[in-house]
Structure formats: structure tokens, C-alpha cells
C-alpha positions in Angstrom: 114.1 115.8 104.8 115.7 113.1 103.9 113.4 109.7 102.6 112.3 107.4 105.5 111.9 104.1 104.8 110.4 101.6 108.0 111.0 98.0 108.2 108.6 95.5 110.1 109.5 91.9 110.3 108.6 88.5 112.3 113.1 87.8 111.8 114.0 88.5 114.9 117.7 90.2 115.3 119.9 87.0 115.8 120.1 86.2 112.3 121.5 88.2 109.2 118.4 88.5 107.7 117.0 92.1 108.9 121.1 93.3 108.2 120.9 91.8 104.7 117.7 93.7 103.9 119.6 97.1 105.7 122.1 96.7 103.2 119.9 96.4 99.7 117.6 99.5 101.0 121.3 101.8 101.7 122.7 100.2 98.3 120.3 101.9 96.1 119.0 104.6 98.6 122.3 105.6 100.6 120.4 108.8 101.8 117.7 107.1 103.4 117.0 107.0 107.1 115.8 103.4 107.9 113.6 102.7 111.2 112.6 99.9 112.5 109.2 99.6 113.8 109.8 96.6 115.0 111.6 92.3 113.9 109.9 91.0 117.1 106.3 89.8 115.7 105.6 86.2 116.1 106.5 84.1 113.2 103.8 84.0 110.9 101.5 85.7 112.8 100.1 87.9 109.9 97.5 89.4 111.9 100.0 90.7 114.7 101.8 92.4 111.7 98.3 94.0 110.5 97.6 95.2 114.1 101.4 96.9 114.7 101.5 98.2 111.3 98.0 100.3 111.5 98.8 101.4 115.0 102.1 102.6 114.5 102.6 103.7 110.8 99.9 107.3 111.1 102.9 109.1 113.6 105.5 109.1 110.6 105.5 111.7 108.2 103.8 111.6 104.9 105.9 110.0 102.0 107.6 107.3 104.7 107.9 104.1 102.8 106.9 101.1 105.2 108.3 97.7 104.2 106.3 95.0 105.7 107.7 91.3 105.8 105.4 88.8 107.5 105.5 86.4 104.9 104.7 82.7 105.7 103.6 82.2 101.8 106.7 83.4 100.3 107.7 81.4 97.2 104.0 80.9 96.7 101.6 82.3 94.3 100.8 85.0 96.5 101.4 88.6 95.3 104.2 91.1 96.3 102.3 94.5 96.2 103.0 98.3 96.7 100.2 100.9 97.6 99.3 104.3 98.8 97.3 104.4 101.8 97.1 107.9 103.7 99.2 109.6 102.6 102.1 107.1 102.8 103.4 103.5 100.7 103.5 100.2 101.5 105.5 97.4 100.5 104.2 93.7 101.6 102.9 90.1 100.4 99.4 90.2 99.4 98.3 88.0 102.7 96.3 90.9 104.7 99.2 92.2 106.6 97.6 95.8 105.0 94.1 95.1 106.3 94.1 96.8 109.4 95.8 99.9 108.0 94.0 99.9 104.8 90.7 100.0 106.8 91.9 102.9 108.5 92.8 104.8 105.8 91.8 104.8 102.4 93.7 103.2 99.7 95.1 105.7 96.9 96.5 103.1 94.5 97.6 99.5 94.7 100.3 97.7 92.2 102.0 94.4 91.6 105.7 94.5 92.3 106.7 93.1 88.9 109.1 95.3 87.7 112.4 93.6 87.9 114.3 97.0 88.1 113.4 96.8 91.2 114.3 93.7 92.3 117.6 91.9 93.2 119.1 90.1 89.8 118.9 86.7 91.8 115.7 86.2 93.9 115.4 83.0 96.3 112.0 81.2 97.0 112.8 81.6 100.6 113.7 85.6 101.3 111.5 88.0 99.4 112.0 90.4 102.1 116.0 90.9 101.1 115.4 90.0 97.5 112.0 91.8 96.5 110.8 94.1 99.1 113.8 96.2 100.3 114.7 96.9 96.5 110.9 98.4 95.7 111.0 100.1 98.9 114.5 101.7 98.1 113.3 102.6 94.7 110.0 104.4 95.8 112.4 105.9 98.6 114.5 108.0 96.1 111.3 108.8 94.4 110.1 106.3 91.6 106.2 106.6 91.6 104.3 104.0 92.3 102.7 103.1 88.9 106.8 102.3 87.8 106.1 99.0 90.3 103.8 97.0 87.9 100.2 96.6 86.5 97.4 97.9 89.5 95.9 95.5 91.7 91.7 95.3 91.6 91.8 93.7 94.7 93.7 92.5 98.0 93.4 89.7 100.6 91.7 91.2 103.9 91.9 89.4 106.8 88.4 89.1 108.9 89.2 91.4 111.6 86.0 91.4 113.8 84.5 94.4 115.0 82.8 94.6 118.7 78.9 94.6 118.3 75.8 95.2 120.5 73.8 92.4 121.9 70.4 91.6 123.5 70.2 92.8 126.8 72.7 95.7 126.5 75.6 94.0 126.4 78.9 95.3 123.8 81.0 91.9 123.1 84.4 92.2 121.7 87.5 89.8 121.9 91.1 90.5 123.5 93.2 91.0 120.1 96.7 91.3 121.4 98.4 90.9 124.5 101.8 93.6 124.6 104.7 93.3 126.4 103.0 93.9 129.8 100.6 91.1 129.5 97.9 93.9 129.1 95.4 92.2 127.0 93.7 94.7 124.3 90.4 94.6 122.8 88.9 95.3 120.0 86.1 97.7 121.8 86.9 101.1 121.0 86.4 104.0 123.2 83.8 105.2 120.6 81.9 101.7 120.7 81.4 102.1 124.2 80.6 106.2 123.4 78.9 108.6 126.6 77.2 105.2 128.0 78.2 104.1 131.8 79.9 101.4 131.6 78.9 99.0 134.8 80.5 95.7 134.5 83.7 94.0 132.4 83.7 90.4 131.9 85.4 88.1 130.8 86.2 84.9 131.8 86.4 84.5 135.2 87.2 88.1 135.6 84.7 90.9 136.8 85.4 94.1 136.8 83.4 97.2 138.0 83.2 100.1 135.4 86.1 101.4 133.1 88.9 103.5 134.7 91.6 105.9 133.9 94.6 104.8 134.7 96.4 101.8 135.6 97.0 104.0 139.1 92.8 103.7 139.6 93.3 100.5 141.6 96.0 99.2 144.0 98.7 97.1 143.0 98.4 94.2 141.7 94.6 94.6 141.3 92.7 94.0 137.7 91.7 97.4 136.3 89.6 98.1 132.7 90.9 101.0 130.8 90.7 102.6 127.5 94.6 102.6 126.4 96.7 105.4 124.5 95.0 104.0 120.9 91.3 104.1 122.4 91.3 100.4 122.7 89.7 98.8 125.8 91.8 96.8 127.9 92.2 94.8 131.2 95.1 95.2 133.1 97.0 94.3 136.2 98.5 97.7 138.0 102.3 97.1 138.1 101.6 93.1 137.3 101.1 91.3 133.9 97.2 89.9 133.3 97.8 87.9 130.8 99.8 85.4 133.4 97.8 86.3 136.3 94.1 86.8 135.2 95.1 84.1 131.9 93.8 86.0 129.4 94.9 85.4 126.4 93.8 86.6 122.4 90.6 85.5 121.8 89.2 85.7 125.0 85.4 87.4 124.7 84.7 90.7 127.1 81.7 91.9 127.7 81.2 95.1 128.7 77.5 95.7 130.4 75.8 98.8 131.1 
């Protein structure tokens, strides 16, 4: 099979800047198959990165290199770093764009990318992505282990992800943590969090909802429904609407889920 290498950026398409990066990766890999997970996270928005990264990156095969660019320190004294992580490698700034994915799976082995073999001859402040990351993803696409990178890495910068937790009165709080292209807004309550208990009652702000369902199709159109989605995260919904516009939910809204 030939080498896979994924790119996942916050550039957008309009610009030359996901091309560029395209071209260094087929330069010094011209077998590779590149994917793109997706350019459309919001700018800067590391966490969004974390959160597509860890849900997307377990359905490709082992050995897919993923290049991760959501870099609003570039240029600074933050790291550029490769790792192993279930059975696959990562290229990305040290800013917690791995957190999410590293938590789900355990880290094999983390480096610095320092060696400048793998790295364009000219590297601007400004694009890392074109000038650091696609060459070191390119080179541990056609097989260069990852200890060739640079020295390992003791530690990396985790972003505070919280978790849903249990309070008085039997109540499991947890935020909404991303809103997708529907407007359905997705918590962090996993299906396991909530585990064989009958759920009674979903609030959160104004919103009240009576027990979790199982599919958007539960409730009429246009009605609010709570459901666990296709990654066992809880979410509330509008059938065939958008409740991020209609209900105003929005990331970091709390839900509570009562039993």
C-alpha cells in the first residue's frame, strides 16, 4: 500500500498555502497518497484541531503520517515535534493540538523536529507548515524512523480538556465542546459517563429536554432532541434544523443531564 500522509490545517483553500505544502510532501515522497482531513478549522482555534484530529485520525490505517498545522505560535519558541501515538505519527507544533489524540491513545515516542534534512533549505518565521512540517512528514512517509527527527521530547503542552463529572444531587455536568456543520452542539458527556442509568432530564440553558433518544427522527421536525452521536458523544439537536441558531447554544454552554 502505498504511504498515506493526512494534512489538517486552519488555511482554508483560497490561498496557495495548503498547494504549497502538497507540493514539498510529492517532492520528496512522489508515491504518497495525501488526504485531507480537513483546511476548514477556525484560525487559531487549537483546540478545534485537537478535537478533529482525535476523532478522525483511528479510521486510517496504521503507519498514516498525519500533519497537523494549527499553529498560531509559529516563529516562536514553541517546538515542532513528531510522535507515535497508536500505531500511527504525528507531525505538529508543540501547542496541544496532540492532546486529545494523545489521551486516547498512548504515546510510543515523541521527538523534536531538528534535523535539517528534513526541513526546507530556507525556512520563514511565518509558514512552518510548508517549510518544516510537510518535509518531516514526507520523510517519515517514505520510511525514515522517527528517532532520525531529533533528540526525544520528556514532555508536551496538553491543553485542559475537561471531562464531565458527577454532582450532588445526581446530576452529570459537562459542556457543549463543538458545534459541526449542522449547528448540532456536542458534549463532552460520553455514552459511558452516562453508562445503564435512565437518563430523565437534559438542560441546559433555557433548554429542557426529556430523556436521551436515538435518533434525530425520535422527535418531529424542527423539535430539540438529546442523542448520543456516531463518536458516543452526547448532543442536542434540532431534527432537520440547526440548534446552535435556534436553541443558541453555543461551546461552552453547561448541560446537565439528571436522572
Amino acid at each position: 500500500m502505498r504511504p498515506i500522509v493526512t494534512l489538517l490545517t486552519d488555511f482554508g483553500t483560497k490561498d496557495p498555502y495548503v498547494a504549497s505544502m502538497k507540493g514539498v510532501i510529492l517532492s520528496r515522497c512522489a508515491d504518497v497518497s495525501i488526504v485531507d482531513l480537513s483546511h476548514e478549522i477556525p484560525p487559531q482555534d487549537v483546540f478545534e484541531g485537537a478535537l478533529f484530529l482525535a476523532e478522525a485520525a483511528s479510521y486510517f490505517p496504521p503507519g498514516t503520517v498525519h500533519c497537523v498545522v494549527v499553529d498560531p505560535g509559529v516563529g516562536t519558541a514553541r517546538l515542532p515535534i513528531a510522535l507515535e501515538v497508536g500505531g500511527h505519527k504525528c507531525v505538529a507544533p508543540d501547542n496541544g493540538v496532540l492532546s486529545l489524540l494523545s489521551r486516547k491513545h498512548s504515546i510510543s515516542e515523541a521527538r523534536m523536529i531538528a534535523n535539517r534534512e528534513f526541513m526546507l533549505e530556507s525556512i520563514s518565521a511565518t509558514f512552518h507548515g510548508r517549510d518544516i512540517f510537510a518535509p518531516a512528514a514526507a520523510a517519515l512517509a517514505a520510511g525514515n524512523p522517527l528517532g532520525s527527527m531529533g533528540d526525544r521530547v520528556a514532555t508536551m503542552t496538553m491543553l485542559d480538556v475537561p471531562r464531565a463529572r458527577k454532582e450532588d444531587g445526581g446530576r452529570l455536568v459537562g459542556v457543549v465542546m463543538h458545534i459541526d456543520r449542522f449547528g448540532n452542539a456536542i458534549t463532552n458527556i460520553l455514552r459511558e459517563d452516562v453508562g445503564m442509568a435512565q437518563a430523565t432530564d437534559i438542560r441546559t440553558g433555557h433548554v429542557r429536554l426529556a430523556g436521551i433518544s436515538e435518533t434525530y427522527a425520535d422527535v418531529e421536525t424542527g423539535q430539540a432532541v438529546a442523542l448520543f452521536g456516531s463518536s458516543d458523544y452526547l448532543e442536542i439537536a434540532v431534527n432537520c434544523g440547526n440548534a446552535h441558531t435556534q436553541l443558541g447554544l453555543s461551546r461552552g454552554n453547561r448541560v446537565e443531564v439528571r436522572f
